[in-house]
N, CA, C and O atoms as a GROMACS GRO file, in nm:
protein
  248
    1UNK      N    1   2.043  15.459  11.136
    1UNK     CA    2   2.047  15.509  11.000
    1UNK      C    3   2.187  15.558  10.969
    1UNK      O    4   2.246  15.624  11.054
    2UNK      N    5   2.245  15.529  10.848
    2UNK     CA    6   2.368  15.593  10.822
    2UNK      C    7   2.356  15.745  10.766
    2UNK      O    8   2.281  15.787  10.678
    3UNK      N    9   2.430  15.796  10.825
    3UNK     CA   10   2.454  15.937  10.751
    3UNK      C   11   2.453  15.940  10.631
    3UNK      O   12   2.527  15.876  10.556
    4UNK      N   13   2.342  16.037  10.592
    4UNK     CA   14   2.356  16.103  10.438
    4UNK      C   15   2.232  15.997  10.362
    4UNK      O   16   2.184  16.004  10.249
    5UNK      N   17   2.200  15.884  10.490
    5UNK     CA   18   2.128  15.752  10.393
    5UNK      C   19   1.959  15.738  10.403
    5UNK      O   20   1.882  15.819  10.455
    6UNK      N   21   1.933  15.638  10.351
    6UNK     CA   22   1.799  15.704  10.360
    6UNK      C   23   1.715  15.566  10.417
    6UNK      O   24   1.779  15.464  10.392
    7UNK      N   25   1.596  15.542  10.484
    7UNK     CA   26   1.555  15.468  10.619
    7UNK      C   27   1.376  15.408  10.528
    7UNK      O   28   1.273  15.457  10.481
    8UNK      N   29   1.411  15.340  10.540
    8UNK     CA   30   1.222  15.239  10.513
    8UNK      C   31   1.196  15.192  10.645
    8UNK      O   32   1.263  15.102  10.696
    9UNK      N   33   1.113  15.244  10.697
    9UNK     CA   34   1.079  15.157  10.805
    9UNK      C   35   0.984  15.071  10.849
    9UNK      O   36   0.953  15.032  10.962
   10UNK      N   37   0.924  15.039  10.689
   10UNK     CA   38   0.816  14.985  10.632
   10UNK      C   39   0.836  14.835  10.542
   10UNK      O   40   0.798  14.807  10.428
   11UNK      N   41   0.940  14.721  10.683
   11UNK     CA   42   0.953  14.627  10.574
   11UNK      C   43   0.896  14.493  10.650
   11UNK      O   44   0.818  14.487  10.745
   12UNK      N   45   0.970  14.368  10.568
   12UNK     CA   46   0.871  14.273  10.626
   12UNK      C   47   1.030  14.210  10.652
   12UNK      O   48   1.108  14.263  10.573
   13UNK      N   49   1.092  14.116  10.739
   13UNK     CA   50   1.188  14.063  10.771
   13UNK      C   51   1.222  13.927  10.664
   13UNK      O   52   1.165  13.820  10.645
   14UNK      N   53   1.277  13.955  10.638
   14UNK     CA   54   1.356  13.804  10.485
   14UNK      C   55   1.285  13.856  10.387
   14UNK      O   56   1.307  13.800  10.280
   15UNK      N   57   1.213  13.936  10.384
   15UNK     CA   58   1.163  13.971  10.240
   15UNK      C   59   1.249  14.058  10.109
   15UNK      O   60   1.326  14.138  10.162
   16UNK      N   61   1.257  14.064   9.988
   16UNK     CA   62   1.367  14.124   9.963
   16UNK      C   63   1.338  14.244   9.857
   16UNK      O   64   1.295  14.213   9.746
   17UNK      N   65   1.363  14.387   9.889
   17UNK     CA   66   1.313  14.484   9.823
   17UNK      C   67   1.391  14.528   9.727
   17UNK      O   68   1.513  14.518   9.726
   18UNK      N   69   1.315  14.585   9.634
   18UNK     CA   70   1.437  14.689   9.518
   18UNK      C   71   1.427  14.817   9.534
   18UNK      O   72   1.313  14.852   9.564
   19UNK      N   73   1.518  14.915   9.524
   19UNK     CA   74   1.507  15.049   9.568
   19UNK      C   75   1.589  15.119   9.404
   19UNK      O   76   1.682  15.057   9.353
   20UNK      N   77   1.546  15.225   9.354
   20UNK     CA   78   1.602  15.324   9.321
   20UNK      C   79   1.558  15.478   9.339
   20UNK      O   80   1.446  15.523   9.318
   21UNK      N   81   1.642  15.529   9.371
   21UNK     CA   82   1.661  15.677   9.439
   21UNK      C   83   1.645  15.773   9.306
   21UNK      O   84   1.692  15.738   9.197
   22UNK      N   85   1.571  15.903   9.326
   22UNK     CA   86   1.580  15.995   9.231
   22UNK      C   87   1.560  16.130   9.286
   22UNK      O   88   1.464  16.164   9.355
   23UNK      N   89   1.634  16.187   9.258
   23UNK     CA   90   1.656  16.303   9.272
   23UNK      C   91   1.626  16.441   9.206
   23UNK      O   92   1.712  16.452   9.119
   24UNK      N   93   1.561  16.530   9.204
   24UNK     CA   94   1.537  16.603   9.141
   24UNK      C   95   1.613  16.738   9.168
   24UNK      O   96   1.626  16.784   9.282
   25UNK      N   97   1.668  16.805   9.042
   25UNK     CA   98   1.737  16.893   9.073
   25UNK      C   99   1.706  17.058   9.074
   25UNK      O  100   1.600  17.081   9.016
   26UNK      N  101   1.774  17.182   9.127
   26UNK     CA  102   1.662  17.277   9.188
   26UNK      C  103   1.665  17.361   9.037
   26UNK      O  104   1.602  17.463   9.012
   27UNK      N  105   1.769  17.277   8.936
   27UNK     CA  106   1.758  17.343   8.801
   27UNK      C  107   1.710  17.309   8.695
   27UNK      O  108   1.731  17.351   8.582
   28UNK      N  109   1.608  17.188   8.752
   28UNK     CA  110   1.536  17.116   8.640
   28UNK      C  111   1.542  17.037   8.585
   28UNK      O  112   1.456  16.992   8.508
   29UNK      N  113   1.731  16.964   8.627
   29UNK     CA  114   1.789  16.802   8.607
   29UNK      C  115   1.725  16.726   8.689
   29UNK      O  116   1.680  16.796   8.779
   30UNK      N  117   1.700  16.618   8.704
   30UNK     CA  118   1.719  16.510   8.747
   30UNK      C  119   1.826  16.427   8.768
   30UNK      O  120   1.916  16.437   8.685
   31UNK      N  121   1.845  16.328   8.881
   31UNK     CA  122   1.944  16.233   8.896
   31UNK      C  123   1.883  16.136   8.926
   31UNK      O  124   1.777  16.140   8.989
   32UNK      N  125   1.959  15.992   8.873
   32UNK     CA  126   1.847  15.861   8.940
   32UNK      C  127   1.953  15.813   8.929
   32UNK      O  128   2.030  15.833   8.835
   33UNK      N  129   1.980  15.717   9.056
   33UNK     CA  130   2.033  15.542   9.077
   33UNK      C  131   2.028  15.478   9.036
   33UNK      O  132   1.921  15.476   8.976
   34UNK      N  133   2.112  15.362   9.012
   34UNK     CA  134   2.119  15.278   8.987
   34UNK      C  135   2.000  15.191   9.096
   34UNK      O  136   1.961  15.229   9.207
   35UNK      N  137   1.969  15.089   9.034
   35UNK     CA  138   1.837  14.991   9.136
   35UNK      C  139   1.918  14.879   9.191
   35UNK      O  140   1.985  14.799   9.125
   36UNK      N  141   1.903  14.881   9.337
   36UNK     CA  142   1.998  14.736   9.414
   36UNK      C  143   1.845  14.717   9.458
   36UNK      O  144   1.745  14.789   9.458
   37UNK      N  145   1.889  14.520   9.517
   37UNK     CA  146   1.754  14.497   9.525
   37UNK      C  147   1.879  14.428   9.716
   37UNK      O  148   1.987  14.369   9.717
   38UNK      N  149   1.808  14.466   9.814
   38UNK     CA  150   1.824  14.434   9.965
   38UNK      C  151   1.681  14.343  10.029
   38UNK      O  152   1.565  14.381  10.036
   39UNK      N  153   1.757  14.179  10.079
   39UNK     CA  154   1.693  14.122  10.148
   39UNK      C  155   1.736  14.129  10.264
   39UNK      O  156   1.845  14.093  10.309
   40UNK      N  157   1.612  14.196  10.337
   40UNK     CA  158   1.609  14.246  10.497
   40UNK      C  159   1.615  14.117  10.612
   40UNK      O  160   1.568  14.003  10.604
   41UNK      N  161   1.691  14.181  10.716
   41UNK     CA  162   1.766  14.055  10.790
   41UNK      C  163   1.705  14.140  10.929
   41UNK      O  164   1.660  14.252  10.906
   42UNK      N  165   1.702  14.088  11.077
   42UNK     CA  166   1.682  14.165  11.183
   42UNK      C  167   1.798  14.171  11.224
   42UNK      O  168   1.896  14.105  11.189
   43UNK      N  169   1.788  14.264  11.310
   43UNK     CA  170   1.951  14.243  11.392
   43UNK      C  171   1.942  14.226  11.562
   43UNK      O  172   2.036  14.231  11.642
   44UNK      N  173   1.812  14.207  11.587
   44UNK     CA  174   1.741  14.146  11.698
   44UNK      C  175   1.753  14.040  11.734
   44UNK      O  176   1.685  13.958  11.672
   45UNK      N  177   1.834  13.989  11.839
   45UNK     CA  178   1.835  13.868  11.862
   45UNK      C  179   1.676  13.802  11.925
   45UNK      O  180   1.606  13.856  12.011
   46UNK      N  181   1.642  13.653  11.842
   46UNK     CA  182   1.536  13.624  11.936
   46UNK      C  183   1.500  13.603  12.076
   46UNK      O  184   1.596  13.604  12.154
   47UNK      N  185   1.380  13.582  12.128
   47UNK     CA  186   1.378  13.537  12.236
   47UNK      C  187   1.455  13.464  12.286
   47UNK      O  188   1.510  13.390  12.206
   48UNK      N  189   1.494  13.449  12.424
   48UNK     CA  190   1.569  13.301  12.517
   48UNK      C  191   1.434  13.262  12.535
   48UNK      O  192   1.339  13.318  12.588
   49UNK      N  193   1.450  13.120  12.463
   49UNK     CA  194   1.350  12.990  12.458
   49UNK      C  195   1.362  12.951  12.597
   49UNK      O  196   1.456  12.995  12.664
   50UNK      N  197   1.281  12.878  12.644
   50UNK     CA  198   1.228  12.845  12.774
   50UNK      C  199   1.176  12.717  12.772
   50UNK      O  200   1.091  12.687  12.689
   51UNK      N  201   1.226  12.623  12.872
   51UNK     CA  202   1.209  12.463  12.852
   51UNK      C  203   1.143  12.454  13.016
   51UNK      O  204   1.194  12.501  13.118
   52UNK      N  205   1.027  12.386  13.004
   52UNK     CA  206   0.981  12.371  13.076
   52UNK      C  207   0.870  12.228  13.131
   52UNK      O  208   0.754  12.217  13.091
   53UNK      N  209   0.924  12.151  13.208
   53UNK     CA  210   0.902  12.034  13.208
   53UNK      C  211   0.856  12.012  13.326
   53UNK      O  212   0.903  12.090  13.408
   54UNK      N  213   0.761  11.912  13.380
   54UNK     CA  214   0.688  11.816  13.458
   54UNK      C  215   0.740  11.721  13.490
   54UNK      O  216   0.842  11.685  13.431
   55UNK      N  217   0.668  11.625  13.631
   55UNK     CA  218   0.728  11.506  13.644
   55UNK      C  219   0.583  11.456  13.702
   55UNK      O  220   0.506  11.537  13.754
   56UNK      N  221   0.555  11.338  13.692
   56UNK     CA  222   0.476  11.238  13.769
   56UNK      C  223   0.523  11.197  13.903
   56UNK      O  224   0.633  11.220  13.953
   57UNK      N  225   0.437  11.142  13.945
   57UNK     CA  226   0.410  11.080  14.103
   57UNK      C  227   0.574  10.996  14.137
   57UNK      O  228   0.632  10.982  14.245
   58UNK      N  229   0.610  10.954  14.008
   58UNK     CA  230   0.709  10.864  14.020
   58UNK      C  231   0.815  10.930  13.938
   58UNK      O  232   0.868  10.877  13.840
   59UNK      N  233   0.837  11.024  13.975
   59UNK     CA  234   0.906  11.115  13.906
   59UNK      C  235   1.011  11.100  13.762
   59UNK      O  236   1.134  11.087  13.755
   60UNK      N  237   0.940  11.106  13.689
   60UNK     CA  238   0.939  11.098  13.602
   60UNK      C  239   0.879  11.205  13.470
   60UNK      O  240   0.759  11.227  13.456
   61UNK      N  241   0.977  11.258  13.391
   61UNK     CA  242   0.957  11.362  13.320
   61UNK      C  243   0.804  11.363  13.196
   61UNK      O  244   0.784  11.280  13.107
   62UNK      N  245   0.746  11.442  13.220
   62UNK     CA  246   0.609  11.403  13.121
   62UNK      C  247   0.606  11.496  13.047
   62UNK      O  248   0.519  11.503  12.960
   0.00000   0.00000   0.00000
């Protein structure tokens, strides 16, 4: 999480969300954001794929 920022940890991966922030103030203002819309990426690399192969009597790959 970046400092000062604020964390969803409630998303779906390539999906793409809109966020605006609001703030309420302790004097009765309000503040609100501007709305960005972020399509979520992992930063997880996938699995190492795994190849795995056979051979026959006559060896030969099946």
């Amino acid at each position: 999480m970046i400092p000062g920022g604020l964390e969803d940890p409630n998303v779906d991966c390539g999906t793409t969300y809109t966020y605006q922030v609001t703030a309420f103030q302790p004097g009765g203002g309000t503040s609100v954001s501007n709305t960005v819309s972020i399509t979520t990426q992992s930063a997880v690399a996938p699995a190492t794929p795994r190849l795995v192969a056979s051979f026959n009597l006559r060896n030969v790959v099946e």
